[in-house]
C-alpha positions as CSV (number, residue, x, y, z in Angstrom):
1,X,102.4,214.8,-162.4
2,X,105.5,213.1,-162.8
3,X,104.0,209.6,-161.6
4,X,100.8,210.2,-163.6
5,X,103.0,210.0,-166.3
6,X,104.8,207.3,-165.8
7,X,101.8,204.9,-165.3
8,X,100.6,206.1,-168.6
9,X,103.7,205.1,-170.0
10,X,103.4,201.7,-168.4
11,X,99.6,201.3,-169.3
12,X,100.8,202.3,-172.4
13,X,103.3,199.4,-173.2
14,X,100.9,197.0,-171.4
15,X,98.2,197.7,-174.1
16,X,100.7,197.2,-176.5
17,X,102.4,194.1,-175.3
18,X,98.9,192.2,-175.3
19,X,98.0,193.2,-178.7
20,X,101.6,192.0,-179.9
21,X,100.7,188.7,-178.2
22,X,97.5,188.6,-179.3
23,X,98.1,188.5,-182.6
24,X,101.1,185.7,-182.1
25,X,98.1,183.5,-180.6
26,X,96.1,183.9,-183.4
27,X,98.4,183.6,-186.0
28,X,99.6,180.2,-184.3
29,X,96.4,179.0,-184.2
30,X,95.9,179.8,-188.2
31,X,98.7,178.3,-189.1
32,X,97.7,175.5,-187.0
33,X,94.1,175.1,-189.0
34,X,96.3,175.6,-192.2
35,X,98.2,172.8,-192.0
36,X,95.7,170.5,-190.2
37,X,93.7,171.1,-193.4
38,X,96.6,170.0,-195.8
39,X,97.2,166.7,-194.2
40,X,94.1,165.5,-193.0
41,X,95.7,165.1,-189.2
42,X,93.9,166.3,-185.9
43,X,96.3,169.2,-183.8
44,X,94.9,168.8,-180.3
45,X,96.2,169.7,-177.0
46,X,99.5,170.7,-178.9
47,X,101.0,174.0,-177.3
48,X,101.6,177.1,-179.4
49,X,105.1,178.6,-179.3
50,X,103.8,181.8,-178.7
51,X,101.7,181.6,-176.0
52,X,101.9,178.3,-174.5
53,X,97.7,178.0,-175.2
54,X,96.4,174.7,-176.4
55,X,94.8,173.8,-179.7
56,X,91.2,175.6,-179.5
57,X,88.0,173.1,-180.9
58,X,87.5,174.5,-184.1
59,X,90.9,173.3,-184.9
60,X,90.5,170.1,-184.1
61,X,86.7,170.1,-185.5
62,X,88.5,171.3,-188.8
63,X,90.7,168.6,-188.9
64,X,88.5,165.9,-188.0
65,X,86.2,166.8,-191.1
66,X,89.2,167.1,-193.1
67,X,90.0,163.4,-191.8
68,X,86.5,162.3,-192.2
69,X,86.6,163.6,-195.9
70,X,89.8,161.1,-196.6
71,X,88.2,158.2,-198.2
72,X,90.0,155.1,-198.3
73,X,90.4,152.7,-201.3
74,X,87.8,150.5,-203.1
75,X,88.5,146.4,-202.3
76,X,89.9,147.5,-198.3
77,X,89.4,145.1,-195.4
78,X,86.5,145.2,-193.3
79,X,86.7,143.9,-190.2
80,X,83.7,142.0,-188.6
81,X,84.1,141.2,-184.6
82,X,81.3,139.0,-183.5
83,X,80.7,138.0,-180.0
84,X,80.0,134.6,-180.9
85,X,77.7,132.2,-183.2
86,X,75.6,131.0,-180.7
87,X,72.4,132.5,-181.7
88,X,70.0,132.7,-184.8
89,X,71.0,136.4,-185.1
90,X,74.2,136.2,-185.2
91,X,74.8,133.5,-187.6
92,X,73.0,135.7,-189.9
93,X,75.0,138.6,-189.5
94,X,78.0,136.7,-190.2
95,X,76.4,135.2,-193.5
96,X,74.9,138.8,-194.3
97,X,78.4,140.7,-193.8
98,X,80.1,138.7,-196.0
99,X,77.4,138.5,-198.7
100,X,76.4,142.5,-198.1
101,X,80.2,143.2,-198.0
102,X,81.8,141.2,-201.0
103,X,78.6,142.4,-203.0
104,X,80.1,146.3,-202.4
105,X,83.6,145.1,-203.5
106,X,85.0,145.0,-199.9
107,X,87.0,142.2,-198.2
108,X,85.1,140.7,-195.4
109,X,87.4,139.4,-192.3
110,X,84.7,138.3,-190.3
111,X,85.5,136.5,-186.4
112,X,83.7,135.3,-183.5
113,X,85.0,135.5,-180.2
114,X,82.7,132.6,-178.3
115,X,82.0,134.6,-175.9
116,X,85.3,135.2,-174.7
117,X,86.4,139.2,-174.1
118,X,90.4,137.7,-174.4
119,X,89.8,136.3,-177.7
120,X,87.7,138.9,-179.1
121,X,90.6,141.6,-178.4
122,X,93.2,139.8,-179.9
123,X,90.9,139.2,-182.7
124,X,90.5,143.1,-183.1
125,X,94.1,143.2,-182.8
126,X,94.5,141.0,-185.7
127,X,92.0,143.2,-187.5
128,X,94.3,146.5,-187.1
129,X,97.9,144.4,-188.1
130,X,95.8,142.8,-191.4
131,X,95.1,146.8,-192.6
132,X,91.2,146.9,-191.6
133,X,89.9,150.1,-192.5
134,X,87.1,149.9,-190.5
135,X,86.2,147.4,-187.9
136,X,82.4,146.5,-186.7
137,X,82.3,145.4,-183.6
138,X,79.5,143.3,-181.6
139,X,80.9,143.1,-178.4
140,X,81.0,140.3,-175.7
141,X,81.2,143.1,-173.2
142,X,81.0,146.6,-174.6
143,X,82.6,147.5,-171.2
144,X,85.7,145.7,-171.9
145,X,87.5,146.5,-174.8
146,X,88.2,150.6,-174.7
147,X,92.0,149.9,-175.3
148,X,92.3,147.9,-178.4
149,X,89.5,149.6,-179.6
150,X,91.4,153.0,-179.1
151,X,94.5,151.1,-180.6
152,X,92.3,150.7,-183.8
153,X,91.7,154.6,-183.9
154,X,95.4,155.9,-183.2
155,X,95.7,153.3,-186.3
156,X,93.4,155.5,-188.8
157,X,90.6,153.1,-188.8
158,X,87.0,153.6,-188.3
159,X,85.2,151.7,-185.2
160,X,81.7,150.9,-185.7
161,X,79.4,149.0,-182.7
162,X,77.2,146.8,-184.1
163,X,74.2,146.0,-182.1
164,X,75.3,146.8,-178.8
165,X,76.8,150.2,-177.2
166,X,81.1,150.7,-177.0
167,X,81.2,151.7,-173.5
168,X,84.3,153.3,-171.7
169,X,86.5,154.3,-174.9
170,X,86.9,157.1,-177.0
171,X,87.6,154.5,-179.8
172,X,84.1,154.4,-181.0
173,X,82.7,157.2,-184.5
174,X,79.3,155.4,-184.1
175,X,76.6,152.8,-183.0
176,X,74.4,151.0,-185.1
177,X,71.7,148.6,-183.2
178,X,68.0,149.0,-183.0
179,X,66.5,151.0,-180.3
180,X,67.2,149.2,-177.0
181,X,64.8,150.5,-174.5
182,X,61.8,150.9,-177.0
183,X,62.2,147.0,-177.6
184,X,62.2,146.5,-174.1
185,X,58.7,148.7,-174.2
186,X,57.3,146.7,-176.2
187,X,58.0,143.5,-174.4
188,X,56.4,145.0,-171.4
189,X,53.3,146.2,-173.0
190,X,53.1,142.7,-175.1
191,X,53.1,141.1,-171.5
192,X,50.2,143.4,-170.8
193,X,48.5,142.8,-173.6
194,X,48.9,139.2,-173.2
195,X,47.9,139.1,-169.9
196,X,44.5,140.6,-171.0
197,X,43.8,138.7,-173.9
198,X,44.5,135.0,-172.4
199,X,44.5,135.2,-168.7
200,X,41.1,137.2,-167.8
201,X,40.8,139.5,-165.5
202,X,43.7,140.7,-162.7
203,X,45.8,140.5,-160.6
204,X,48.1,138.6,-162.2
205,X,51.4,136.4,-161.1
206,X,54.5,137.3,-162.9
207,X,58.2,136.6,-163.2
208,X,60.9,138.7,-164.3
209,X,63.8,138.1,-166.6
210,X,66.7,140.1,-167.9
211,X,69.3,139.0,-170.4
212,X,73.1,138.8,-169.7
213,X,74.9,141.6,-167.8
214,X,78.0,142.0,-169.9
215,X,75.7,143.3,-172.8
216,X,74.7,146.8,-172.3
217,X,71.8,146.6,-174.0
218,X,70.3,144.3,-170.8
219,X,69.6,146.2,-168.6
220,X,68.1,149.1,-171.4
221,X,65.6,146.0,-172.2
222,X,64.8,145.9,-168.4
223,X,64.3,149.4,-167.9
224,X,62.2,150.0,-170.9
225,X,59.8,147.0,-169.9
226,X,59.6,148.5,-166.6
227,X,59.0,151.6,-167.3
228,X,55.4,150.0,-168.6
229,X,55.2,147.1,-165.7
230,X,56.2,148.8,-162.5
231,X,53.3,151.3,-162.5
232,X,50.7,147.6,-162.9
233,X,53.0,146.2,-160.1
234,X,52.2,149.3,-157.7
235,X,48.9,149.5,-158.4
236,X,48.3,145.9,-157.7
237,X,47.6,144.7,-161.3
238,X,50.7,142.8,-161.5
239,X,52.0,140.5,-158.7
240,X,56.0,140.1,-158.6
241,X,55.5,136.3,-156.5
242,X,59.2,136.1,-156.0
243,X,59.6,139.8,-155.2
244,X,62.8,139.5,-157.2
245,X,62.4,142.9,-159.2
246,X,65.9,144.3,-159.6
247,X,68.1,143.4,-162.8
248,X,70.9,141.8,-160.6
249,X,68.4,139.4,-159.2
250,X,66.8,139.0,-163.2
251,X,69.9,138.8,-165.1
252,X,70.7,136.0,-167.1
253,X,74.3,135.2,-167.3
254,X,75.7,135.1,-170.8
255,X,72.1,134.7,-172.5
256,X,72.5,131.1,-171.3
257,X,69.5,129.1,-171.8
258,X,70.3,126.7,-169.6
259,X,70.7,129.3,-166.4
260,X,67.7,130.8,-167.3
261,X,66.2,127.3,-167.1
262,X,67.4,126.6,-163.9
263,X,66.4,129.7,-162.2
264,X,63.0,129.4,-163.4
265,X,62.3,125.7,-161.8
266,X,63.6,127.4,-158.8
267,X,61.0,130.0,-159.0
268,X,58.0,127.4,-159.7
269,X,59.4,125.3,-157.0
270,X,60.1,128.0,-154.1
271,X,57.0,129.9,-154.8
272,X,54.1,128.6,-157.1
273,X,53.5,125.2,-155.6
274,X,50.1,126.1,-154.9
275,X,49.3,128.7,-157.7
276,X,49.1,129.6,-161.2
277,X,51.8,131.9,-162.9
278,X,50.0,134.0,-165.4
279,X,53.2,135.8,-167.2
280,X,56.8,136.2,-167.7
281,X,58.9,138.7,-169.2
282,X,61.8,137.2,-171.5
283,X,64.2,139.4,-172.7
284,X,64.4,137.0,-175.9
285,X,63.3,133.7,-177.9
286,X,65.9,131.3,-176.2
287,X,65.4,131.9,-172.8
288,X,61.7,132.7,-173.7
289,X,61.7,128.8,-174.8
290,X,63.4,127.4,-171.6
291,X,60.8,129.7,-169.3
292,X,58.0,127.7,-171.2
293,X,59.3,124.5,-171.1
294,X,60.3,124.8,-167.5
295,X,56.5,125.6,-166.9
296,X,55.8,122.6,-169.1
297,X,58.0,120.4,-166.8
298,X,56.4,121.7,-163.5
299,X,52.9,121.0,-164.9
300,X,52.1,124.8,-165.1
301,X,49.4,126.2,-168.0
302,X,51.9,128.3,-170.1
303,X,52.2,131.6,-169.2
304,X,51.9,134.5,-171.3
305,X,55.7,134.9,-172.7
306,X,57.5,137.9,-174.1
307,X,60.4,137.2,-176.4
308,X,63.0,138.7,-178.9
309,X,64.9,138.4,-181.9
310,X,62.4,136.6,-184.1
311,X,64.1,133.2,-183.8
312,X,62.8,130.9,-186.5
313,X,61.4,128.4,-184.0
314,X,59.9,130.9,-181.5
315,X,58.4,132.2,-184.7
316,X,56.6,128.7,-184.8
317,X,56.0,128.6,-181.5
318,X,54.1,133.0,-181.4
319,X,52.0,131.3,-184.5
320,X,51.0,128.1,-182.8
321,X,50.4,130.0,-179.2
322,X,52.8,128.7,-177.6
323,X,55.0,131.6,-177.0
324,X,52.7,135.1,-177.1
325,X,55.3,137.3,-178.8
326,X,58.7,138.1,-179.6
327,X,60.2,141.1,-180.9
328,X,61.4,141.7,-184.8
329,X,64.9,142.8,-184.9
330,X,65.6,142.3,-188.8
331,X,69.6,141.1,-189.1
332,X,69.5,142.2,-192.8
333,X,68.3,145.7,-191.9
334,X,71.2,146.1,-189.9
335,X,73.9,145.3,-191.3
336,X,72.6,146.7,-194.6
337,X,72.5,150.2,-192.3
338,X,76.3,149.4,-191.2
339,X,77.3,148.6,-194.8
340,X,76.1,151.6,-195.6
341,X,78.0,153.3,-193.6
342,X,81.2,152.0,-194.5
343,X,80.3,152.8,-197.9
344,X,79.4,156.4,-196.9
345,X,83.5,156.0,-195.3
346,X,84.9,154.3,-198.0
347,X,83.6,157.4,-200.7
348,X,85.2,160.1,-197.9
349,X,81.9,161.2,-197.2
350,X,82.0,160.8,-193.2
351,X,79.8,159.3,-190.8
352,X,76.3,160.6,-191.9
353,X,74.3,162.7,-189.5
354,X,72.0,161.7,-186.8
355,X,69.7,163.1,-184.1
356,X,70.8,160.4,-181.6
357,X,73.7,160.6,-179.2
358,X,74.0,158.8,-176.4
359,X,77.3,159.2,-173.7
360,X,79.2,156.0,-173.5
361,X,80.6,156.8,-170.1
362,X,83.8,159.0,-171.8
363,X,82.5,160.8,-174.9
364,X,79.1,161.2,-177.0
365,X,78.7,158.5,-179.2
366,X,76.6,158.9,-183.0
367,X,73.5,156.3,-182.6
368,X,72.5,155.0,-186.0
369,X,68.7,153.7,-184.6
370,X,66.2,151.4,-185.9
371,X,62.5,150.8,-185.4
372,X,62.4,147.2,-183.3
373,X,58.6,145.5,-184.2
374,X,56.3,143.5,-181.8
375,X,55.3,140.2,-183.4
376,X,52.2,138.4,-182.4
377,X,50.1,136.0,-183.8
378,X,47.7,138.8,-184.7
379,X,50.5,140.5,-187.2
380,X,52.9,137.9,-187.5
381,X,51.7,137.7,-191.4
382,X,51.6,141.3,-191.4
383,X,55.3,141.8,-190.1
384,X,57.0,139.1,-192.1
385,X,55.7,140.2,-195.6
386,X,59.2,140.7,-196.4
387,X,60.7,138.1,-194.8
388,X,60.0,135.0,-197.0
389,X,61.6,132.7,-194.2
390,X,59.9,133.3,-191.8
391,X,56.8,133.5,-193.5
392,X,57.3,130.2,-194.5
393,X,57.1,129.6,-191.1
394,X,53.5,130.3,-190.3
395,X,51.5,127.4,-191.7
């Protein structure tokens, strides 16, 4: 009896010791959301005196909104990170930042890099001593710049990709580029549809190209154009001459025309001596022009090209049949949908919501998508009707 009792006793104070403790932990944690919610600052991974337990989510979910909810100041600094001005698309983003941005009462700092990862970090850094508030970044290599652009954040200042994914770093709130392996759908099924139209009846011989490595949307372009090739390719409607099928072997090295050139006359020389090639997949308007006049040069009928970005001289080149199609990605569409973003930032209203989240090897990242559009002759009219450019174009 006399034990019996004495473990009740002991249950007893157990019972009560957890409740005491208990209510410690919960009353760190509260004071913890209070005073998150005051200042505007994140508490993670801080221990409470009490109980040694970290920060739970919902406190640092709370403070994050609170943060989000901040604002900043009408006339701050933008920053604008290019990865260089060597294409149509980008020269217009530069122009179209600093008009969109200046317009909305910002101040645009606006860089290129060349192409150079060194020189775009040290631009960034620039960015974050100069008081950026929020920096857009195209990067060279979205692989490569996780720690400056982690700097930027432990700074206070919202990271925005433009274009291309932030890979490897928690110091990205969002992505804004149009949809990467839907465009590279549509190239595919352009090819296709080419290949149908001008070239008669199957089996046809085809090349493969991808664009530069270091730009994650590459290999998306690749896959998404694949996705709609390789079943044609094993069921014998497409022939791979070369065999060269994987996106090492494709790849383009920095988007360079000239490389793309080059390995192309190697192709026509090692393996269509003695036949026609009926198609090739571009993964945009630059290279699609060197595959073309590399076919030109070899004495080759032109082949039934895919392309992207809507260059203005491929443009010229999809309405005189040269070139069968490239791929409208509209400059001024997005960088009006990253403007608006930083607008959305600048009035403390957050990042706005999305259904699209992709991983970027470390966290889930807020994908701000856009419809990509095929262009052919056929709608070329149709899909410039706002574009008074490059409607001007097709005469």
């Amino acid at each position: 009896m006399r034990k019996r009792k004495i473990l009740s006793l002991l249950l007893a104070a157990t019972l009560t010791m957890s409740v005491v403790l208990t209510g410690c932990g919960n009353s760190s944690r509260e004071a913890a959301d209070n005073a998150s919610a005051d200042t505007g600052s994140a508490v993670t991974e801080e221990a409470a005196p009490e109980t040694g337990e970290t920060a739970v989510p919902e406190t640092t979910e709370a403070a994050e909104a609170a943060t989000a909810t901040a604002g900043f100041e009408e006339g701050a600094t933008i920053g604008i990170s290019l990865p260089w001005l060597g294409t149509q698309n980008w020269k217009e983003a530069e122009t179209m930042f600093k008009e969109q941005l200046e317009a909305a009462g910002f101040k645009a700092l606006i860089q290129a890099a060349d192409q150079k990862v060194p020189q775009q970090q040290q631009q960034i850094e620039s960015m974050i001593e100069n008081g950026a508030k929020v920096i857009v970044v195209g990067p060279v290599d979205g692989s490569q710049l996780g720690a400056v652009l982690e700097q930027a954040k432990d700074a206070g200042i919202y990271v925005i990709g433009y274009d291309r994914l932030l890979e490897n770093t928690t110091g990205v709130d969002g992505v804004v580029q149009f949809g990467s392996v839907k465009t590279g759908e549509l190239q595919g099924q352009a090819l296709l549809d080419g290949l149908a139209e001008l070239k008669g009846e199957g089996p046809y011989n085809i090349e493969l190209f991808g664009g530069g490595p270091a730009d994650p949307n590459a290999p998306n372009f690749f896959t998404g154009a694949m996705s709609v090739l390789q079943p044609k390719i094993d069921d014998g409607t497409l022939n791979v001459v070369s065999g060269q099928m994987d996106f090492t072997q494709c790849a383009t090295l920095d988007w360079d025309n000239a490389k793309a050139q080059s390995r192309m006359d190697s192709l026509l020389s090692g393996f269509y001596s003695d036949q026609e090639i009926d198609g090739v997949l571009s993964p945009n308007d630059g290279i699609a022009r060197a595959i073309i006049t590399s076919c030109e040069n070899a004495g080759q009928e032109i082949p039934v090209v895919s392309g992207l970005d809507a260059e203005n001289e491929s443009v010229e080149w999809v309405w005189s049949g040269r070139q069968y199609s490239t791929v409208a990605k509209p400059t001024d569409a997005l960088v009006g949908k990253t403007v608006e973003i930083v607008k959305s930032l600048q009035a403390g209203e957050g990042m706005p919501a999305t259904d699209v989240i992709t991983n970027n090897g470390k966290i889930d990242v807020a994908i701000y998508e856009l419809p990509p559009v095929v262009v052919t002759k056929g709608n070329a009219k149709e899909a410039f009707a706002n574009d008074p450019d490059r409607l001007a174009l097709l005469k």
